[in-house]
N, C-alpha and C positions, 0 to 999 in steps of 0.2 A: 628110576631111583630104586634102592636095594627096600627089599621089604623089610629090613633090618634097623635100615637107617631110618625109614619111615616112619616102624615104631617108634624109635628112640625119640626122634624129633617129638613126635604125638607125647609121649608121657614125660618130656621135658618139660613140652609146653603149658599141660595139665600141672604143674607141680607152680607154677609162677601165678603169682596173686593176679587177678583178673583186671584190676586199675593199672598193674604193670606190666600189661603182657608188651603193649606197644613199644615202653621202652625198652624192655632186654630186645626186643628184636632188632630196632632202630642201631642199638649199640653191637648188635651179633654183623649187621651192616651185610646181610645176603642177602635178602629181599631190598626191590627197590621200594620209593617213595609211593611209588603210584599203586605197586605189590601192596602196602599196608594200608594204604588208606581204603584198599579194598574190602579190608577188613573186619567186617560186624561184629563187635564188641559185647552187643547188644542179646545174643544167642547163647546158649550155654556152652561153657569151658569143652564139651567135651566136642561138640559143634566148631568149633575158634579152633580147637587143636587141628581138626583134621583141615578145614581152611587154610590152616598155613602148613600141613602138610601136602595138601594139593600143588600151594603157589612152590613149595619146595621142590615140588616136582616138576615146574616148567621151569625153573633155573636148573636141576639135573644136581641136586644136593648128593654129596658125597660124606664117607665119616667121617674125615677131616674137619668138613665143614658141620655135622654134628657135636663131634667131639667138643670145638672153638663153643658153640652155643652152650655144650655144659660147663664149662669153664667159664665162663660168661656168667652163669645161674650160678656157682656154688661161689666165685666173686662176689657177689653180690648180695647172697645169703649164705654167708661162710659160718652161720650159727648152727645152721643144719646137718654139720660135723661134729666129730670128737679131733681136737689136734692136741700132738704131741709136740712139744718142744727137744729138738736137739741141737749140739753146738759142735763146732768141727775144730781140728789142731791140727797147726803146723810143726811142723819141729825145730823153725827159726823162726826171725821175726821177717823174713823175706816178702815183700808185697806185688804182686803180679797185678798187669791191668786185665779186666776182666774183660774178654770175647765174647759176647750172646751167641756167633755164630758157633765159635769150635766148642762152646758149652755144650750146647746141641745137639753137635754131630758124636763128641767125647760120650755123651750121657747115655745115645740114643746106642753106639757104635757098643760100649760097655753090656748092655743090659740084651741088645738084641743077638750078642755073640755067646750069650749065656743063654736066654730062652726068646727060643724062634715067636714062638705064639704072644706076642705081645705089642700091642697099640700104643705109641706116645704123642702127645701132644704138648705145645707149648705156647705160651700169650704171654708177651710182657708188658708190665703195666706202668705210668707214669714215675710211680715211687719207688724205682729200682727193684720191686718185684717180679720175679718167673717163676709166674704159675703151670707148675707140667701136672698133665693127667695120662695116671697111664694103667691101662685094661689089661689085664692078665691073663692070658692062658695056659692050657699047660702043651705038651710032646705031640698030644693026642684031640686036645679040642681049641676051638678059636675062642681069642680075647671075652673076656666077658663085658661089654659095659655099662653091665648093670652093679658090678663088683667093683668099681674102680678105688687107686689111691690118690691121694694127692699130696703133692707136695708145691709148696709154697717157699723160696729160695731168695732172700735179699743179699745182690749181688755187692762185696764188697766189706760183706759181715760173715761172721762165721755161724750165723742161725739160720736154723732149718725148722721148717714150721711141718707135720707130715701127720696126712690122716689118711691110714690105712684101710685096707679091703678086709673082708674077710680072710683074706688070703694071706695071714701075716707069716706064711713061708715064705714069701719074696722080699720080706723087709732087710735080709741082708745084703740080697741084689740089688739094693735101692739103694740103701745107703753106700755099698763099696760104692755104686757109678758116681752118687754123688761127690764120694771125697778125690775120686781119677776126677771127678770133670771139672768140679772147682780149684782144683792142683792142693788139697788140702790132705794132711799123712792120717785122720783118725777122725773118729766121729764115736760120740757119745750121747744117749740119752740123757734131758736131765729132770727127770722126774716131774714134769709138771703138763696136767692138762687139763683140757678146758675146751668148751663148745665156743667163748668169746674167744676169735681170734686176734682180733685188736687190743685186747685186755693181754694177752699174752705178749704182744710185740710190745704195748707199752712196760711190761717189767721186764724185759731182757735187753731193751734198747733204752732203756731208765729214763723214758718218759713219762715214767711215773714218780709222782713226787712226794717222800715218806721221811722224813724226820727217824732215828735209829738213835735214841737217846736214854742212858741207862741209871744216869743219876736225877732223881727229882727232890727239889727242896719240899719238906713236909709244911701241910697248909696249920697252921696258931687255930686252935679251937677258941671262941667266944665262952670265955667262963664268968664273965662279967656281969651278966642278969642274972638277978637274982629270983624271975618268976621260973620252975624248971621247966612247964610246960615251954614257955618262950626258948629256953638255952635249948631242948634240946630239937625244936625249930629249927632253929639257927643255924645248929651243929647240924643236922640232914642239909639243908641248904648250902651249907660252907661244903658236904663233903659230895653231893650230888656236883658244885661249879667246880670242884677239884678234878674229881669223876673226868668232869667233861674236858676242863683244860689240858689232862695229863691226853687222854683222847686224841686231842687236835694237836698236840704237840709229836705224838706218835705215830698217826694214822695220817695229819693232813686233813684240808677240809674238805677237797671233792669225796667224790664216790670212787669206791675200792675199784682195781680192776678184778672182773668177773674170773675168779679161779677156782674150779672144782674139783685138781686133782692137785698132792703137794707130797713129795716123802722124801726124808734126808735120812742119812747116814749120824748117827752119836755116839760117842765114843768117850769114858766117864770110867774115873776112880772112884772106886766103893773104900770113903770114909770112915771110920772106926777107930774106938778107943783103943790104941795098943795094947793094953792091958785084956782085952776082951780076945784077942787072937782069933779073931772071925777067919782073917784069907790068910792062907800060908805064904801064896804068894800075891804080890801086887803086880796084876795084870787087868790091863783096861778092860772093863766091859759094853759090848757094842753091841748096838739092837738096830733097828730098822724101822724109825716112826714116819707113821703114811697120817694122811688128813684127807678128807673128803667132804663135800659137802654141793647142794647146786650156786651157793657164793661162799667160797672160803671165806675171804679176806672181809668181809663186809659180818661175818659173822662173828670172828675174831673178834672186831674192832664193838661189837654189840654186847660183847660178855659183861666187860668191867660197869656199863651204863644198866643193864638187866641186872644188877645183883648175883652174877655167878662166878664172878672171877675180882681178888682184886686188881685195882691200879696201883701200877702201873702195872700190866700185862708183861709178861717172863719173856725176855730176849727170844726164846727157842720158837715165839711164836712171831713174834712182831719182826723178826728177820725176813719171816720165810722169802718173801719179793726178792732182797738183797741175797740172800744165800744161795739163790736159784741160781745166780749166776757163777756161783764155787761150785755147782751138782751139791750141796745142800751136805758140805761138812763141817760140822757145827761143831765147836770144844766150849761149851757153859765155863765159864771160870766164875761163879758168882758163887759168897757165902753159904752155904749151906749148914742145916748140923749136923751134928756124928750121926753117924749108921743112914747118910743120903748119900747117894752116887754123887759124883764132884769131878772136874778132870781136873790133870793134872797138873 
């Protein structure tokens, strides 16, 4: 076996929590039964690694069969990435049945007629995902993969889930292969990322479930008691349950999906008293608002309940989930007063 692949094996196997080492192997299905139960569990991880790099080497482990076991690990612990979300266009509404095979040979034919120096792999998984990983090199040196990207590909949908190497010179070769090999004409990013990648496939595949409601009837204050201490009780009470109902009405009552990157495109008439002759001419003004945070949406939904924001929280936030799926072009059309941005 390559002294390459040997390492790679070894600090794969160092990176898997030690109660699961048995199962990602089990599931990698290279080693036999009798291969793992050989296994002393019981020794230190750095000990266990080479063990199963040993037993790697009397089956004659190759990269391929590396490669498959990190695909297997980042499966598995797909938190240990930054993924981007992209979406693909047709220019009909034309539907093709999808080939796994000529996906493969399309993506792989694409990418390797472009740059020699490059390793791809591919695993498909029950729920119509293909996961490909692929090592980059360049003219002059062999695949790195210790750098690799990944993309993640639900066949049937036009989302593309992709987390990049260091090496984001290659992201335009990645993506052309993938619009040739999924037969789709364009691909765009859409602004949104996040280390949860199931937080992400639930907003762009709207299994996430969020309430987008922009009129709320005002809650009647108790002016009735006549002790003030008691009314103005009361009145915190009444407006803390409002707090929360306009909340659950907006948010929903699970827990947010986990989103830590978020920026859309606004675009907004600057308001004013004609009389005041502010702009000569009335031309939109457009800016670039970005959000960040390690839980967007769960922090969003925490403002109006902390005292920092009121309820109901402003469209421009409580979309973001829904919008994601327009690349996040938002026109506010809500009252404003003179001398605030407004569209048109």
């Amino acid at each position: 076996m390559d002294e390459v692949v040997a390492e790679y094996i070894r600090r794969t196997v160092l990176k898997i929590p030690r109660d699961e080492i048995l199962a990602v192997l089990r599931q990698w299905g290279f080693l036999s039964d009798t291969q793992l139960g050989a296994i002393n569990l019981r020794q230190t991880k750095e000990s266990i690694s080479r063990e199963v790099v040993r037993l790697c080497e009397e089956n004659s482990a190759d990269l391929k069969q590396a490669a498959i076991l990190d695909i297997i690990y980042n499966n598995i612990y797909p938190n240990k990435r930054m993924w981007s979300v992209y979406q693909m266009k047709k220019t009909g509404e034309e539907t093709d049945l999808f080939d796994f095979s000529n996906f493969k040979k399309t993506f792989k034919g694409r990418l390797q007629s472009a740059l020699k120096n490059v390793t791809i792999s591919f695993r498909e998984y029950e729920d119509n995902a293909i996961w490909i990983r692929i090592a980059w090199g360049t003219p002059y040196t062999k695949p790195n993969q210790y750098k690799t990207s990944y993309v993640v590909y639900h066949s049937q949908t036009p989302y593309v889930f992709i987390s990049v190497s260091v090496l984001k010179s290659n992201l335009p070769l990645l993506c052309q292969a993938l619009v040739v090999a999924s037969n789709y004409h364009d691909i765009r990013e859409m602004e949104l990322r996040s280390h949860c990648l199931n937080s992400l496939k639930d907003i762009v595949f709207k299994r996430y479930s969020q309430n987008f409601q922009t009129h709320y009837p005002k809650q009647q204050k108790n002016i009735a008691t006549e002790n003030v201490d008691i009314r103005i009780i009361q009145e915190d009470k009444s407006e803390k349950e409002r707090i929360q109902r306009v909340n659950k009405e907006v948010f929903g009552d699970g827990p947010q999906p986990k989103l830590e990157f978020a920026q859309y495109k606004l675009e907004t008439m600057f308001k004013s008293d004609p009389n005041m002759d502010v702009l000569e001419r009335r031309e939109p003004f457009r800016c670039l608002v970005k959000f960040s945070s390690p839980d967007l949406l769960e922090s969003l939904k925490s403002l109006a309940p902390a005292g920092m924001a009121d309820a109901p929280l402003s469209p421009l936030l409580t979309c973001i989930p829904q919008k994601a799926r327009n690349y996040f072009k938002i026109r506010d059309r809500k009252d404003v007063l003179p001398g605030s941005f407004v569209s048109p």
